[in-house]
Every structure is written in structure tokens, then in C-alpha cells.
C-alpha positions in Angstrom: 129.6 45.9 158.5 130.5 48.9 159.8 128.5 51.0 162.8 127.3 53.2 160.7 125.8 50.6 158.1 124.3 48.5 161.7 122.8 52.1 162.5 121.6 52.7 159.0 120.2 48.6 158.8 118.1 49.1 162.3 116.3 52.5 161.3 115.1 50.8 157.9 113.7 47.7 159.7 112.3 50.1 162.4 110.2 52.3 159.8 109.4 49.2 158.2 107.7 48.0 161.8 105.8 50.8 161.8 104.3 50.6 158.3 103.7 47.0 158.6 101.9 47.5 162.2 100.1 49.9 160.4 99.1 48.3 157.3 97.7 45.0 159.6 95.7 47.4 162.2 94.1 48.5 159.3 93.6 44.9 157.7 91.5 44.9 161.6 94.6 42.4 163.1 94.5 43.1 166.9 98.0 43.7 168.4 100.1 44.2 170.7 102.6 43.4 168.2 106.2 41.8 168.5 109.2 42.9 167.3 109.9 42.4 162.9 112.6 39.5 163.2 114.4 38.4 159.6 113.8 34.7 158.7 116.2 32.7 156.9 115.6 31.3 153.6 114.6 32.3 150.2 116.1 34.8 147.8 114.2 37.1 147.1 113.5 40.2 149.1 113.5 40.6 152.7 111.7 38.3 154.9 110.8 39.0 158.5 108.5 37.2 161.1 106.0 39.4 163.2 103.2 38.2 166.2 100.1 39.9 167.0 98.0 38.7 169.7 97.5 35.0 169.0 98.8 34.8 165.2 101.6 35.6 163.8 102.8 36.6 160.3 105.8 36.5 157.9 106.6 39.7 155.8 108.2 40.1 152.8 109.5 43.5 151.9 111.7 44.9 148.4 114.6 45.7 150.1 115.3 49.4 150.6 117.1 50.7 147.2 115.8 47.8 145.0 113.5 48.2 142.4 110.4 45.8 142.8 111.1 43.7 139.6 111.7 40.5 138.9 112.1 38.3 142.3 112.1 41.1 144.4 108.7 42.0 143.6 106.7 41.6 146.5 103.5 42.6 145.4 103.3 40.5 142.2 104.0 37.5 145.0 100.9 38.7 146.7 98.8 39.2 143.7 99.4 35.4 142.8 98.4 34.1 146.1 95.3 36.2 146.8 93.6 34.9 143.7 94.7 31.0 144.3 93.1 31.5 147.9 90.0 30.8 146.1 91.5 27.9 144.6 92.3 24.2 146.0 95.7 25.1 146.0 97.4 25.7 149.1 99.0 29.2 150.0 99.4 31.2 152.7 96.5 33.9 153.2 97.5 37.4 152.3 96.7 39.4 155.2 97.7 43.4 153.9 99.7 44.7 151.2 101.2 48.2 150.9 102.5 49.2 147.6 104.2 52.0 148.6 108.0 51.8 148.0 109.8 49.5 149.0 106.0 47.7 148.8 105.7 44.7 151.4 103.3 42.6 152.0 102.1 40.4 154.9 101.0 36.6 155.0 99.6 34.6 157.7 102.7 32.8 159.0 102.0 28.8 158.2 103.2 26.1 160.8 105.0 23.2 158.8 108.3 21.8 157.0 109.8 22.7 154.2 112.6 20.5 153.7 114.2 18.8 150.2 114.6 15.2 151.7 117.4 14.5 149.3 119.5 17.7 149.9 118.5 19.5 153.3 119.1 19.0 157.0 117.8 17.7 158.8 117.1 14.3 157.0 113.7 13.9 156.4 112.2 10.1 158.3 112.3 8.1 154.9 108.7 7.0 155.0 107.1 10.7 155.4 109.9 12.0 152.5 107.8 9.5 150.5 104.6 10.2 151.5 105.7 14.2 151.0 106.6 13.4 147.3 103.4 11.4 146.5 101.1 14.1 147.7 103.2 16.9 145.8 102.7 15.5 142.2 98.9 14.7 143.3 98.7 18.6 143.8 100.9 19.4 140.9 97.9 19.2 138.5 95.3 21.0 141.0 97.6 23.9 140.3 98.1 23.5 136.8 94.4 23.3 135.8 93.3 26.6 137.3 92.3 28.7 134.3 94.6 31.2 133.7 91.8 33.9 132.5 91.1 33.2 136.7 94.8 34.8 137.2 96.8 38.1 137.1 98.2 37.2 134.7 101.3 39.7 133.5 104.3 38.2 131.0 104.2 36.3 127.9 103.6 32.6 128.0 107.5 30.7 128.1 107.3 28.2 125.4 109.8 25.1 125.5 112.2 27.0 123.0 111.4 30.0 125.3 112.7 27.5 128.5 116.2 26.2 126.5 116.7 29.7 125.4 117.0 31.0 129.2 118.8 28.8 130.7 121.6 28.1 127.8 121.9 32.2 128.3 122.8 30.9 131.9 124.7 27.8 131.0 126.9 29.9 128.2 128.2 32.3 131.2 129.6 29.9 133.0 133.4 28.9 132.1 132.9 25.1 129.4 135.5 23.6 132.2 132.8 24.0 135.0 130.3 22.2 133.0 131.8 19.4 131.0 129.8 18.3 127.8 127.1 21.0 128.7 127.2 22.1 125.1 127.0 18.4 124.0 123.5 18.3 126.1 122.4 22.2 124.5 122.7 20.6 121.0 120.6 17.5 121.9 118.0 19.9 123.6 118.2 21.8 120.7 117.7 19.6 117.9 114.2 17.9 119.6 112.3 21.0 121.3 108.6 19.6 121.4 105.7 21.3 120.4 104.4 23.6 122.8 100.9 22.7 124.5 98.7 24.8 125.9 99.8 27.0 128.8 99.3 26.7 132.4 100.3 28.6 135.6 103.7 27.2 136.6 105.0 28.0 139.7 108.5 28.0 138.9 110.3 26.3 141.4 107.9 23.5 142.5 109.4 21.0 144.6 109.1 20.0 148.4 111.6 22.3 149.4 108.9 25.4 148.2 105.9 23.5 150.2 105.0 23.8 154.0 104.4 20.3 154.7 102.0 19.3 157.9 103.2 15.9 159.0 101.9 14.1 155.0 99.9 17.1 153.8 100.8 19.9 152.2 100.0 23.0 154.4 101.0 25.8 151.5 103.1 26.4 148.4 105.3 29.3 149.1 107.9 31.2 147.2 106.2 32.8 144.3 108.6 34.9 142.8 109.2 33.2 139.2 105.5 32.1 138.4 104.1 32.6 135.1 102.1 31.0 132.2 104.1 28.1 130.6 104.3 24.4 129.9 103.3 21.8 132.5 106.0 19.3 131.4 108.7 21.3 132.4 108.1 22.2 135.9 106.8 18.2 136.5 111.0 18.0 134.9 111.7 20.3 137.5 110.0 18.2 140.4 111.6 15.4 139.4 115.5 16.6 139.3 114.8 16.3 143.1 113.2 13.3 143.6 116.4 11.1 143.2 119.4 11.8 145.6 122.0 10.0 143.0 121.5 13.3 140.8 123.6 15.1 143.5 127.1 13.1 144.4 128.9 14.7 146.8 126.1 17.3 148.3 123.0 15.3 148.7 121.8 11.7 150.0 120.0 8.6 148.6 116.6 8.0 150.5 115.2 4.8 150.9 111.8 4.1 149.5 111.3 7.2 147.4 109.0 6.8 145.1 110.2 6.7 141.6 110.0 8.7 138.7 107.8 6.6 136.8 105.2 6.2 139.9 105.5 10.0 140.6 104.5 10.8 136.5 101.5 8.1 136.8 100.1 9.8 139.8 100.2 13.2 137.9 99.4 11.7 134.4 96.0 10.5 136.3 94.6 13.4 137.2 96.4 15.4 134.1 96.2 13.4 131.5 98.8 12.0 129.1 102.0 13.8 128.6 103.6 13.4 125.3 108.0 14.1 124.9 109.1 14.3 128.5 111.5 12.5 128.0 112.8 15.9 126.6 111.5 18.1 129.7 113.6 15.5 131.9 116.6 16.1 130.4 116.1 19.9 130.5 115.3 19.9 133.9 118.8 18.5 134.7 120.1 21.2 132.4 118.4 23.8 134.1 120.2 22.5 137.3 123.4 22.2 135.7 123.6 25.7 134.5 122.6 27.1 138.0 124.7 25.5 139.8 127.5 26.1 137.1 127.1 29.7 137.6 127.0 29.5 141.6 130.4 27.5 141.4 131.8 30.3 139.0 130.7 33.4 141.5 132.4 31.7 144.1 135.6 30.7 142.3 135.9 34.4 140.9 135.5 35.9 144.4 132.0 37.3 143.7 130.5 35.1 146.5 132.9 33.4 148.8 131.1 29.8 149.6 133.3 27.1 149.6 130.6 24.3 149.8 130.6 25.3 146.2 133.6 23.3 145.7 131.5 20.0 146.4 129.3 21.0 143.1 131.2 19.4 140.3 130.3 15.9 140.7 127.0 16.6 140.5 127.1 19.4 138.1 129.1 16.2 135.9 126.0 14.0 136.7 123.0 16.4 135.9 124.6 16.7 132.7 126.1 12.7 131.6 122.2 11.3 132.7 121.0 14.2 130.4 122.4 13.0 127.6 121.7 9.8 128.5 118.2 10.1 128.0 118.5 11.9 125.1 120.9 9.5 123.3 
């Protein structure tokens, strides 16, 4: 980066102080107010860290340039988590939007982990991984039964055919060599796509990793950027890619004492009710992993993204897709 770009970089996240100090002395947050720090994590957006006097906030801004679509819109994060306050879901409390561009908005900074014990460091105590997972698939169904007529709502419902149709978009960019037998697993998907049920609101990326976790309880469900209406059964697919460490040779760990897939579909069965194909939604799920991670190894390998941890992907990329087709078969 050059002087000029450093020089460029500090006078956008200096005006974006100011706005920001503005927008929460008029939300009636008392300052003095510390300086906007970035926080890592998470792509979309920017994401800074402020203090007032006592609390402290994070912000999350469309970066300067960027139109506010897709994961980079800020506000439609915010609009999601203001009307679950109300809700018996966790989230962060939206403390002052600003929809001018680039729109930003502030939440109330939440104290907690958020850590995926079978992929992120550090390791997570084996026990309290467990206990993590159990409470995340009891609150699983508290977010899937608030009514959606409750809600912002502001796309089209993604149907099961919607969900294949997505990601074999993703899985068909990525070179057949980096994905072994992925069409084998498309055809298989295709030939069984349940019937849809009735919608829900699907977070989109539910799994510990997206939830600030106080000691066993989940403290708030953050990073909102993909939610929409869809079909339960395939984020509870979702959940579960991660609950088994032997779905990622070579880049994650095996924990002890996890609880299994079966237990962790029972405890949201109970408070859902029954779920009929998943089977199907399991299988995608590890699809859905396969492609993304498919096209990560490809953006590094064509020099779009230099990463070389990418080069520890294909073993699991191999696995998502074999214990697909496994269940399928």
C-alpha cells in the first residue's frame, strides 16, 4: 500500500469517526469517545470497535466505493436485528443507524466467544464445545418459529431447488479436478429434491462460529448478512457440517465428547417438530461446503487470492463430497 493509499485509508476512517460519534450522541450515548479501531473477522463490510464512557460498540460500515447490496449491506443487517430484539433470540442491540452512503450502523459491542471448536484456535475445552453445541440447536428453533409477517422481510423465499441451484452455480466454477465426483453428488441431489415446507427465517450461516457464547449460553447471534425466508432443514444441514471434526482432514480437529448428529437433530426435532428428507439437507449441506471451499482453493491457485493454507483443502473438499454420496447412495 502506498503513502498515498495509507493517507487516503486514514481520512475515510477519520470522517467515518465523526459520523458515527455523531449518529450515537444523537441515539443520547454519552462520550468521550475512543478512537474507531477495525476488528477482525467477518466478510462483509468494514467492522470497527468504538468506547464511549462505560460501553462500547462495534460498527459496521459499506466500505467507501461499494454499493450496499448483498453482504455489504449494512443496513439490511440492522433491520434484521432490531425487529428480533423483541424476540427470544439473541442479538446484539442496535444502538444508531445512518443510511447515508456508505450507511453504517452501530451495535452494542457483546462480551463472549465465538469460536468453531472443530476448526478455530484456540481449541475450545471439550466439555464447554459440547455444551456450546447443545444450546445452539435448542435455539435453532426459537429463531425459526418467529413469524415471518413479524420481519422485514425483502427477497423471495429460497426453496430446496432454489438452495441446489445456488450453490451448483458455485460448484460448476470451480475446475472438476478440485472437486472430485462433485458432479456425481449434483446428480444425486438433483434427482431427490424434497418438497418444500413452509418457510422460516434462516439465518444463513448458523453455526457456533456466528454466536457470542458466554461461558454455556449463547450471548448473541451475529453476522447477518445472508438471512432470508427459506427452509429449516437446510440451515439445521448447515449446523451440522460443523459439528463433526472428521468432515475436515487435514484443517480441523476431532473433539471428544461432541454431541452427535442424531442427539443434536432430537434436541431440535423437540421443540420443532418432525423433520421429514434430511437425509437430503445433510448431504447438501456438505455440498454447500464443498463448492465454497472449491472455489476458495481455485482463487488462490489462479493468483486471485494468495493463501497457501488453501493447499490443505483437498482432503476435506474429497470428504465433504465421498460422505455425501454416501448418504445419498
Amino acid at each position: 500500500m502506498t503513502t498515498a493509499d495509507t493517507t487516503s485509508e486514514d481520512a475515510q476512517v477519520a470522517a467515518l469517526r465523526e459520523r458515527v460519534i455523531a449518529g450515537l450522541e444523537a441515539a443520547g450515548v454519552a462520550g468521550p469517545f475512543g478512537t474507531l479501531d477495525p476488528m477482525l473477522g467477518g466478510h462483509s463490510g468494514l467492522t470497527y470497535r468504538i468506547a464511549g464512557a462505560g460501553e462500547s460498540f462495534v460498527i459496521k460500515a459499506v466500505p467507501p466505493g461499494q454499493k450496499a447490496i448483498g453482504r455489504h449491506d449494512m443496513l439490511r443487517q440492522a433491520r434484521i436485528m432490531t425487529a428480533l430484539e423483541k424476540t427470544d433470540v439473541p442479538v446484539p442491540g442496535i444502538r444508531a443507524t445512518d443510511e447515508t452512503e456508505p450507511g453504517w450502523f452501530a451495535m452494542d459491542l457483546i462480551p463472549g466467544e465465538s469460536l468453531e471448536p472443530v476448526l478455530d484456535d484456540p481449541a475450545v475445552e471439550p466439555t464447554l464445545a459440547a455444551a456450546r453445541m447443545r444450546r445452539a440447536a435448542e435455539i435453532l428453533p426459537v429463531l425459526h418459529a418467529v413469524p415471518l409477517d413479524s420481519l422485514p422481510i425483502d427477497g423471495d423465499v429460497l426453496t430446496p431447488a432454489d438452495e441446489l441451484k445456488r450453490w451448483s452455480r458455485t460448484m460448476g466454477a470451480v475446475p472438476p479436478e478440485l472437486v472430485p465426483d462433485a458432479a456425481r453428488l449434483e446428480d444425486m441431489l438433483a434427482a431427490r429434491i424434497p418438497d418444500a415446507v413452509d418457510p422460516v427465517l434462516v439465518h444463513g450461516d448458523y453455526r457456533l462460529g456466528n454466536i457470542l457464547s458466554d461461558r454455556t449460553e449463547p450471548a448473541a447471534l451475529i453476522d447477518w448478512e445472508i438471512w432470508s425466508p427459506g427452509d429449516p432443514r437446510v440451515e439445521l444441514g448447515w449446523f451440522l457440517v460443523f459439528a463433526d471434526g472428521s468432515n475436515f482432514p487435514g484443517v480441523g480437529r476431532e473433539v471428544p465428547g461432541l454431541p452427535s448428529a442424531d442427539e443434536l437433530i432430537d434436541i431440535y426435532r423437540a421443540a420443532a417438530g418432525p423433520l421429514t428428507d434430511f437425509t437430503w439437507f445433510d448431504a447438501l449441506g456438505r455440498f454447500k461446503m464443498a463448492a465454497i471451499m472449491g472455489h476458495n482453493l481455485r482463487r488462490h491457485r489462479e493468483g486471485r487470492h494468495h493463501d497457501p493454507a488453501q493447499e490443505q483443502l483437498p482432503d476435506t473438499i474429497s470428504r465433504l463430497i465421498v460422505t455425501g454420496i454416501e448418504r445419498l447412495a
